[in-house]
C-alpha positions as CSV (number, residue, x, y, z in Angstrom):
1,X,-105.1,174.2,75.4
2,X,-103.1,172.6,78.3
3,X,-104.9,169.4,80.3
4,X,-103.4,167.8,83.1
5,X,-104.9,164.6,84.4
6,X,-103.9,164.7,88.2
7,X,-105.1,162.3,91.5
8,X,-103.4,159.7,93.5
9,X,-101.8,157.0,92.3
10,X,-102.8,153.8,91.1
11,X,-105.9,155.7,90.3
12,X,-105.6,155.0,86.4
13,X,-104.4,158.4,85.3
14,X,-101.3,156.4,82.9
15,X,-104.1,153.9,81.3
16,X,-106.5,156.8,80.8
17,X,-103.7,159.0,79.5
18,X,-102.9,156.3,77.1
19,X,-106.2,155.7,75.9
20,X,-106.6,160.0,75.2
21,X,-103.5,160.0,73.3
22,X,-103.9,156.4,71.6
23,X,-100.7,155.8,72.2
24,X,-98.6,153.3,74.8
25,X,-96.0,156.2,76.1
26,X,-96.9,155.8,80.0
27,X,-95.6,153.0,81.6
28,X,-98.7,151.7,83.0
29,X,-98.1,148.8,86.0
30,X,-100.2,147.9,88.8
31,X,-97.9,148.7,91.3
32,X,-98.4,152.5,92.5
33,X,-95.5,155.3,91.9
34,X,-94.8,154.1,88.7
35,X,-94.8,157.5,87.3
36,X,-92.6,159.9,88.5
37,X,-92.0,162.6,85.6
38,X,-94.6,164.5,83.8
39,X,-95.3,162.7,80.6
40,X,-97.2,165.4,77.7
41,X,-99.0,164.2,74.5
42,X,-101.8,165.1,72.0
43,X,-105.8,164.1,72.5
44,X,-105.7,161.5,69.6
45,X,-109.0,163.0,68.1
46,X,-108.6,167.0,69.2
47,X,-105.7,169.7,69.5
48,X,-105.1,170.0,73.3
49,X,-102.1,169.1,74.7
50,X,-102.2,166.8,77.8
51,X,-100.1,165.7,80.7
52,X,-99.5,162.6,83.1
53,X,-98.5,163.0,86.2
54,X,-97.4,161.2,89.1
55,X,-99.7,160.1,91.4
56,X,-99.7,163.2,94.4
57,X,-98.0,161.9,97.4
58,X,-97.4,163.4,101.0
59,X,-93.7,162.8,100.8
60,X,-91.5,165.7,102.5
61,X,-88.2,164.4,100.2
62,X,-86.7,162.5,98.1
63,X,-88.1,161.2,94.7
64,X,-91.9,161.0,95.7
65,X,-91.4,164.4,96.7
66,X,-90.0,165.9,93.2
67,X,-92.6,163.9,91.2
68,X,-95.1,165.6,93.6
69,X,-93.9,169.2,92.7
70,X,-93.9,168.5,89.0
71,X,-97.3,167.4,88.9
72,X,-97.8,170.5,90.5
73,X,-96.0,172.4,88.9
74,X,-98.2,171.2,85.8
75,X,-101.4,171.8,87.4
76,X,-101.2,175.0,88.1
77,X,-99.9,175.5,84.7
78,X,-102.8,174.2,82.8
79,X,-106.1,175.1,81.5
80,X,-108.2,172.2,82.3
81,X,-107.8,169.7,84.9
82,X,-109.2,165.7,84.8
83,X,-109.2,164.8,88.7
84,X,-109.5,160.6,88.4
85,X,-110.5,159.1,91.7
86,X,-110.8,155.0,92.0
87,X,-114.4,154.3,91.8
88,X,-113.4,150.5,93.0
89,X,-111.6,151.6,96.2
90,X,-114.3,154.6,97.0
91,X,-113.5,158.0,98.4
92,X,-110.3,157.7,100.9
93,X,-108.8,160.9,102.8
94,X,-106.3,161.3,100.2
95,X,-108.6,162.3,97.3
96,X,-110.2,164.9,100.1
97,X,-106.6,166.4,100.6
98,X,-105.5,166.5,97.0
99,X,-108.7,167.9,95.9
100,X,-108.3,170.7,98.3
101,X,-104.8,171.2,97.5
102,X,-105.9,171.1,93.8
103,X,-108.6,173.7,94.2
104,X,-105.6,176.2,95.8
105,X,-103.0,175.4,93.2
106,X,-105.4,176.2,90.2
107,X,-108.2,178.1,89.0
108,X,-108.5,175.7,85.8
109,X,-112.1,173.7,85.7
110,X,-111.8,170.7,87.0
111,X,-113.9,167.4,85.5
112,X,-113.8,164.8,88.2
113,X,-113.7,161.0,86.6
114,X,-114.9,158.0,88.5
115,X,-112.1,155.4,87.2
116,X,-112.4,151.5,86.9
117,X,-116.1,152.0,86.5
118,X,-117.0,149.1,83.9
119,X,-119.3,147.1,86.6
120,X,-121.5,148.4,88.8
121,X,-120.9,146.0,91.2
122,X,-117.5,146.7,91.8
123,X,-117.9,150.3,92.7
124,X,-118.3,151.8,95.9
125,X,-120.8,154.6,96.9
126,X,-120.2,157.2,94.2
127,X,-122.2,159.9,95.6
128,X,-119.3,160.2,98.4
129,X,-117.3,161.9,95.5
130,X,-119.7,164.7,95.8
131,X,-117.8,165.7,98.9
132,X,-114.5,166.8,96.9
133,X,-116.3,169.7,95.1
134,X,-116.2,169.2,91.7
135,X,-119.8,168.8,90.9
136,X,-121.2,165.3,89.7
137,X,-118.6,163.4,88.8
138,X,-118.1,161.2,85.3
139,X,-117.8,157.7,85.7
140,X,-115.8,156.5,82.9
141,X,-113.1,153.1,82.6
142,X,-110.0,153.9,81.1
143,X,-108.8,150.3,80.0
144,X,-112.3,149.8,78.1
145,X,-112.2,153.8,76.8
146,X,-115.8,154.5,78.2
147,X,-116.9,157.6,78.6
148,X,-114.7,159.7,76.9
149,X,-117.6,162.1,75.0
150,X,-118.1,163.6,78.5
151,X,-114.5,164.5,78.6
152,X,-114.5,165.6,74.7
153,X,-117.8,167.9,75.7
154,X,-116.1,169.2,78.6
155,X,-113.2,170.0,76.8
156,X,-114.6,171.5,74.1
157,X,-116.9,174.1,75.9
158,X,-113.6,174.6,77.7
159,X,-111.7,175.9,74.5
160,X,-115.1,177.2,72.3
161,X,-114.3,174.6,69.6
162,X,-115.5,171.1,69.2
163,X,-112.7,170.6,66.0
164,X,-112.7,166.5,65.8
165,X,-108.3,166.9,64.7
166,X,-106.5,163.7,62.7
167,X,-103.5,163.2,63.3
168,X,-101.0,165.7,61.0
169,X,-97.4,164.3,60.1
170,X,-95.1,166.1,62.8
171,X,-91.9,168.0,61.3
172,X,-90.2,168.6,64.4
173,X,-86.8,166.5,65.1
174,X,-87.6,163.8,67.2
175,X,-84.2,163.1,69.4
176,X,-84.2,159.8,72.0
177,X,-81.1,160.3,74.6
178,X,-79.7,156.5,75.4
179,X,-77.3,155.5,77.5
180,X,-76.5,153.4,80.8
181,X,-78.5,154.5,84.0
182,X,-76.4,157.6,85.8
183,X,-74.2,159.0,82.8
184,X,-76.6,162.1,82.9
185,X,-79.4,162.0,80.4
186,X,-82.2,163.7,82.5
187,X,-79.6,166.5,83.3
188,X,-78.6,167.3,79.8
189,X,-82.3,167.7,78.9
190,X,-82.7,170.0,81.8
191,X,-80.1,171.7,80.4
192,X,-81.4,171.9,76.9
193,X,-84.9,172.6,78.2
194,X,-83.4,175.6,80.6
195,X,-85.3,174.3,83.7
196,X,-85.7,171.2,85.6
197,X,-88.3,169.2,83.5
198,X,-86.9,166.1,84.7
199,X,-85.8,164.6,88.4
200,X,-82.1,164.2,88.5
201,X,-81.0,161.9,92.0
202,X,-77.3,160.5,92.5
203,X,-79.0,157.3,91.8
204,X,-79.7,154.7,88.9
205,X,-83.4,153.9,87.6
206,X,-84.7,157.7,88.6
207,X,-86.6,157.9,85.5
208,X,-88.6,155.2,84.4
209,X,-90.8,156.7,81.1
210,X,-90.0,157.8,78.0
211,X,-90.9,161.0,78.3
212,X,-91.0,163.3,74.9
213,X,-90.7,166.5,75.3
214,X,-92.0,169.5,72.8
215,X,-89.4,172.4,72.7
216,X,-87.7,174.9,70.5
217,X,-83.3,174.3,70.9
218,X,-81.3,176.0,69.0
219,X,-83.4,177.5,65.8
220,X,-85.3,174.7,65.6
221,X,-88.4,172.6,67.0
222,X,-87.8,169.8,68.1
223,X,-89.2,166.4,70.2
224,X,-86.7,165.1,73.4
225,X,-87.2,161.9,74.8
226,X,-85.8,161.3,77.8
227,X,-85.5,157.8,78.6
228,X,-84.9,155.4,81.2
229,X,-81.6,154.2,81.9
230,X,-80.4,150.4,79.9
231,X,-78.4,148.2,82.2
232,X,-77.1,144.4,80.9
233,X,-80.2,141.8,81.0
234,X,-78.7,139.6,83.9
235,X,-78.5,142.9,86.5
236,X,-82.7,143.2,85.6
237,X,-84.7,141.9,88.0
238,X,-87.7,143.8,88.7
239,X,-90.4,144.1,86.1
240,X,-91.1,147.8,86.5
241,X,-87.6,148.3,84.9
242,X,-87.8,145.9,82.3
243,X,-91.0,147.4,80.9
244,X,-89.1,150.7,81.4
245,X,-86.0,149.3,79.2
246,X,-88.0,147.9,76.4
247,X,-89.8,151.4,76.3
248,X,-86.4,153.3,76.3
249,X,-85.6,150.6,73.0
250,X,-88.4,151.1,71.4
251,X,-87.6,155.3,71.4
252,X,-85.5,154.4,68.8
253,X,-87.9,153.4,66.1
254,X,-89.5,156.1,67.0
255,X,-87.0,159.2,66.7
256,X,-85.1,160.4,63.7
257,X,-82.0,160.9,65.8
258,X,-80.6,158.9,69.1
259,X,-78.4,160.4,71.2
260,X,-76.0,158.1,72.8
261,X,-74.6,159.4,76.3
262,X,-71.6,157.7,77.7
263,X,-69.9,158.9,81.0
264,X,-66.4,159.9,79.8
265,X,-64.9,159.6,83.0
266,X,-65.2,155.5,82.7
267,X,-64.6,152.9,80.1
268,X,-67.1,152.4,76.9
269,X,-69.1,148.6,77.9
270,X,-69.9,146.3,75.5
271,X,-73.6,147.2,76.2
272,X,-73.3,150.7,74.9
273,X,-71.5,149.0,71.9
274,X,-75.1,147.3,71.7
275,X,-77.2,149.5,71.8
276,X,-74.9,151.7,69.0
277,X,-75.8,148.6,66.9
278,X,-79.3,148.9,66.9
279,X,-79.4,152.4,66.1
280,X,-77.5,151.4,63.5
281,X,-79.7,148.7,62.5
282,X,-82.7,150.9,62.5
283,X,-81.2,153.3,59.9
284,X,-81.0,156.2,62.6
285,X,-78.6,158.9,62.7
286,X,-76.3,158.5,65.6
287,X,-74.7,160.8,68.1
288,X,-72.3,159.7,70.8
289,X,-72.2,162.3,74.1
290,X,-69.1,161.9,76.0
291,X,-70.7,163.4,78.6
292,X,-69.0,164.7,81.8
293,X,-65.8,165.3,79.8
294,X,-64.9,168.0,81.9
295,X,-63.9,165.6,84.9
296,X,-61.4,164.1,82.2
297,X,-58.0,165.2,83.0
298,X,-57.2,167.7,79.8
299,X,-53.9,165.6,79.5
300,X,-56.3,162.6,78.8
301,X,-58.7,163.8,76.6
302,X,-56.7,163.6,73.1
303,X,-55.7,159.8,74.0
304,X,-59.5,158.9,75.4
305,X,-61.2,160.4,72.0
306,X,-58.7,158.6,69.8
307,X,-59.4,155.7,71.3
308,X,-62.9,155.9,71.4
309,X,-63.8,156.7,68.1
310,X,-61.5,153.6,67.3
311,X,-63.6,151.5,68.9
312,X,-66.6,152.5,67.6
313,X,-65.4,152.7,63.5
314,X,-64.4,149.3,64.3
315,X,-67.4,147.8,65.8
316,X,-69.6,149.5,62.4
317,X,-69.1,148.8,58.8
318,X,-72.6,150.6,58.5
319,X,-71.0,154.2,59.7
320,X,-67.7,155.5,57.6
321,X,-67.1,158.0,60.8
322,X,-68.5,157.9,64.1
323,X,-70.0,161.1,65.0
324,X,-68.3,161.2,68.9
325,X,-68.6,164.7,70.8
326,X,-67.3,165.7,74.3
327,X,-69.7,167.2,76.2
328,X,-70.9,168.4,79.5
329,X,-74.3,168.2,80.6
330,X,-73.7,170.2,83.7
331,X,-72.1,173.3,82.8
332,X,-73.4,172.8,79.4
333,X,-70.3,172.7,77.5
334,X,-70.4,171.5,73.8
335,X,-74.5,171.3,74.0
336,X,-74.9,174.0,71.2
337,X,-72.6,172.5,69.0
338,X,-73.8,169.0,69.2
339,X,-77.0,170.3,68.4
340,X,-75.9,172.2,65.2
341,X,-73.6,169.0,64.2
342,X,-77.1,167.2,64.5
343,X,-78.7,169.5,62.6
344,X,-76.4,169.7,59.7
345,X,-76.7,165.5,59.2
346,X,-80.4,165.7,59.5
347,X,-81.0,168.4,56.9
348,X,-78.0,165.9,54.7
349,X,-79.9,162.6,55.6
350,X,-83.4,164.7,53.8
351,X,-81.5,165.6,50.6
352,X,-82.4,163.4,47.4
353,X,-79.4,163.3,45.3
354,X,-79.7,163.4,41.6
355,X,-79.2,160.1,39.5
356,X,-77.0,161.6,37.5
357,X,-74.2,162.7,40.2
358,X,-74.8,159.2,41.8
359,X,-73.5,157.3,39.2
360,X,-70.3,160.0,38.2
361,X,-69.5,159.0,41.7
362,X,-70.1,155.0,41.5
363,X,-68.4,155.0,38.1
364,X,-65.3,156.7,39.4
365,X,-65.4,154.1,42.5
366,X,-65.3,150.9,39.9
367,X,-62.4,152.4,37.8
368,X,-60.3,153.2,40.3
369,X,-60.9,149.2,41.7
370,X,-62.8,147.3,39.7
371,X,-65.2,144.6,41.4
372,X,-63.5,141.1,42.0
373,X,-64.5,137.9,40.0
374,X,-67.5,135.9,41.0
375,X,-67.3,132.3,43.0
376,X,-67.3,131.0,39.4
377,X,-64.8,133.3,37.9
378,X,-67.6,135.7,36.0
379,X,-67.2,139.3,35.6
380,X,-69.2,141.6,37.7
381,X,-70.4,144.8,36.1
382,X,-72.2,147.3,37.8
383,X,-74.4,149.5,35.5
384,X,-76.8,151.7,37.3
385,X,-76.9,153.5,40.4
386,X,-79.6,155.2,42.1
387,X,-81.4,156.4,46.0
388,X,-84.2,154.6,46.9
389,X,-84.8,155.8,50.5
390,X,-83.5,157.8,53.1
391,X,-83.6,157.3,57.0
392,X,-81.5,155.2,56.2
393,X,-79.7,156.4,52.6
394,X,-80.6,153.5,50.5
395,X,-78.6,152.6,47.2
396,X,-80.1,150.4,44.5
397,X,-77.5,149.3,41.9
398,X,-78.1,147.3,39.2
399,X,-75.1,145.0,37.9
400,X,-74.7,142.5,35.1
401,X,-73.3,139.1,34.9
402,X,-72.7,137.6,38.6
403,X,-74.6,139.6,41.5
404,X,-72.7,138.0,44.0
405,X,-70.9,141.0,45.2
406,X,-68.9,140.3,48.7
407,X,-69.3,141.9,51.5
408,X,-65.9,144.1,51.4
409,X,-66.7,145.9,47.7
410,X,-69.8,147.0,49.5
411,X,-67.7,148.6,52.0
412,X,-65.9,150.2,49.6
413,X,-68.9,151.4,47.7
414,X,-70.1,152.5,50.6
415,X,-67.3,154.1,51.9
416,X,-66.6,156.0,48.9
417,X,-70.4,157.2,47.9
418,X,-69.9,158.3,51.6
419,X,-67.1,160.2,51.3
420,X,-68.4,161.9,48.1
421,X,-71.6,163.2,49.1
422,X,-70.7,164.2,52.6
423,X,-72.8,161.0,54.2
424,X,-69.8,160.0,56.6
425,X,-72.0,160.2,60.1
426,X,-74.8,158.9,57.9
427,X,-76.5,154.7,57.9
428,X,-76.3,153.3,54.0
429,X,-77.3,150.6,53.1
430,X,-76.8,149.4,49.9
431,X,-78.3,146.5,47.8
432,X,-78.4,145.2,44.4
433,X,-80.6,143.8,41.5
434,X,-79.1,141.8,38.9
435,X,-80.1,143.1,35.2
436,X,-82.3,141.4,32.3
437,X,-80.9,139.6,30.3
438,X,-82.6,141.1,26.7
439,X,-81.4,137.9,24.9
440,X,-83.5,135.6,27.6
């Protein structure tokens, strides 16, 4: 079943969205308009699906305008509808308008929830609120979660089920798309999703969530988040967008895969360098989107890749080849084929690989160049290989006599466990444990 909390802005609907969901994935500020795409999630506790919208506005263009269409878009689209009005500021012309517009738009029931209504003394005449139709309204305060079991009963006489849901571990491929504001992200998921989910404007800090979208791409289901665009610290000045960047870092912990986008038409910054780094660091896989590669001249291209994929294999010990695709998010050139290169490491970075194999390949590795001498001239021996993790591939190797193995065997290791079992585009991370002595 499909939910759509709707109203003005500033009304509450991010807060109480969070609070249904019981998670932090709306940007919630004070300042109206902070929403502008429609954000979806799961009822923590029950198996709807529910959507955050932008707050509805009377704009006739622009970005105010799109947000405006999407959240209608979603209305009309849903099943159940949670109209939240501002039970501090009282009943203003606006909620009269929308709740009219509402009513035409949709034939879904509609529970109307008195927001911001933890004191009494605060709140304005709630029986105005009568005067939008919806029957008696539920007062209810999103930032303190009260009086959510009239929403749950509402709900649940909605769908004929009152099944009280944990939360089951989600399979899908969950896939953040990074990158500098204006190199194209919320166009390339448009273009993956086949229609315009997401507002696309000429202009930098258009999308200010991380927005995750459910969808199906390719033979497989997957999660996009779409997030907002990461400029350098000192060009940050308002707080709207730094909350908005620390969400579009925090993505990363929580996909499987990022998505790097790059415009190809311009030079790679230090800052996407950056952000490469701690994808790295988080033991993601990593795919870099030259996006817009078909505005690179074709007698470029060759020269421009090259270049580019030097700069990143030299930047990262971590990653023995750099998985760098050209793409081109408007015509949708190279999408499909990123996806299946995605894919293919995904279903690699889930594989376990036997202990055996692991240490055919590590003992092959030492005989061909055997580990140097310790800081005080002791023989290193390595003796036992094996996978401890994945996400990223972790090696445990056990080694005798000195453990103090530098830095560029481990690259070497690395490299060449990579190279062997097909984990080139893949984090490792390798550590060691020195071995008993029996005799101590």
């Amino acid at each position: 079943m499909k939910v759509t909390i709707a109203g003005r802005p500033n009304t509450g609907k991010s807060t109480l969205f969070n609070a249904l969901t019981g998670t932090r994935d709306a940007l919630v500020h004070n300042r109206p308009g902070v929403t502008r795409d429609t954000i979806s999630g799961t009822f923590y506790n029950r198996p709807y699906e529910l959507f955050d919208t932008a707050g509805l506005e009377g704009a006739k263009s622009g970005i105010a305008a799109d947000s405006t269409q999407m959240a209608f878009d979603a209305i009309s689209n849903s099943d159940a509808i949670l109209f939240v009005v501002d039970g501090r500021t009282g009943l203003v012309a606006d909620d009269i308008n929308w709740a009219k517009t509402v009513r035409r738009k949709t034939k879904a029931p509609v529970l109307l929830l008195i927001n911001k209504s933890e004191s009494e003394k605060r709140l304005s005449d709630t029986n105005e609120f009568y005067k939008l139709g919806f029957g008696a309204p539920i007062m209810i305060s999103a930032e303190h979660k009260r009086g959510f079991d009239e929403i749950y009963s509402f709900l649940d006489k909605i769908s004929g089920s009152s099944v009280v849901t944990d939360r089951a571990q989600d399979t899908r491929i969950k896939i953040a798309v990074l990158g500098q504001p204006n190199v194209g992200k919320s166009t390339f998921v448009n273009r993956v999703l086949g229609e315009k989910r997401q507002i696309v404007q000429d202009m930098p800090g258009v999308t200010r969530d991380t927005v995750k979208i459910p969808t199906h791409f390719y033979g497989r289901d997957i999660v996009l988040m779409d997030t907002a665009g990461l400029r350098r610290k000192s060009s940050v000045t308002d707080d709207v967008e730094t909350l908005s960047a620390l969400k579009s870092l925090d993505a990363i912990d929580k996909a499987d895969v990022v998505i790097l986008m790059v415009d190809a038409t311009g030079n790679i910054e230090n800052q996407a360098l950056g952000i490469a780094a701690r994808v790295y660091d988080a033991g993601k896989i990593l795919c870099i989107a030259l996006n817009k590669w078909d505005l690179v001249e074709p007698e470029f291209r060759d020269e421009k890749l090259l270049k580019l994929k030097h700069q990143f294999a030299n930047s990262f010990h971590q990653i023995i080849k750099p998985m760098i695709l050209a793409i081109s998010a408007e015509t949708g050139t190279g999408v499909q084929n990123m996806f299946k290169r995605i894919y293919e490491q995904w279903d690699i970075s889930n594989a376990q690989v036997p202990t055996s194999l692991l240490n055919r390949i590590v003992e092959k590795l030492v005989a061909e160049r055997q580990p140097p001498m310790s800081r005080l001239k002791r023989a290193m021996k390595i003796k036992f290989a094996r996978q401890i993790g994945r996400h990223p591939m972790q090696i445990k190797i056990n080694v005798g006599g000195a453990s103090d193995i530098p830095e560029s065997y481990t690259r070497y290791l690395r490299r060449g466990i990579a190279t062997a079992l097909k984990w080139e585009h893949l984090p490792i991370e390798i550590s060691y444990d020195k071995a008993d002595n029996p005799f101590d």
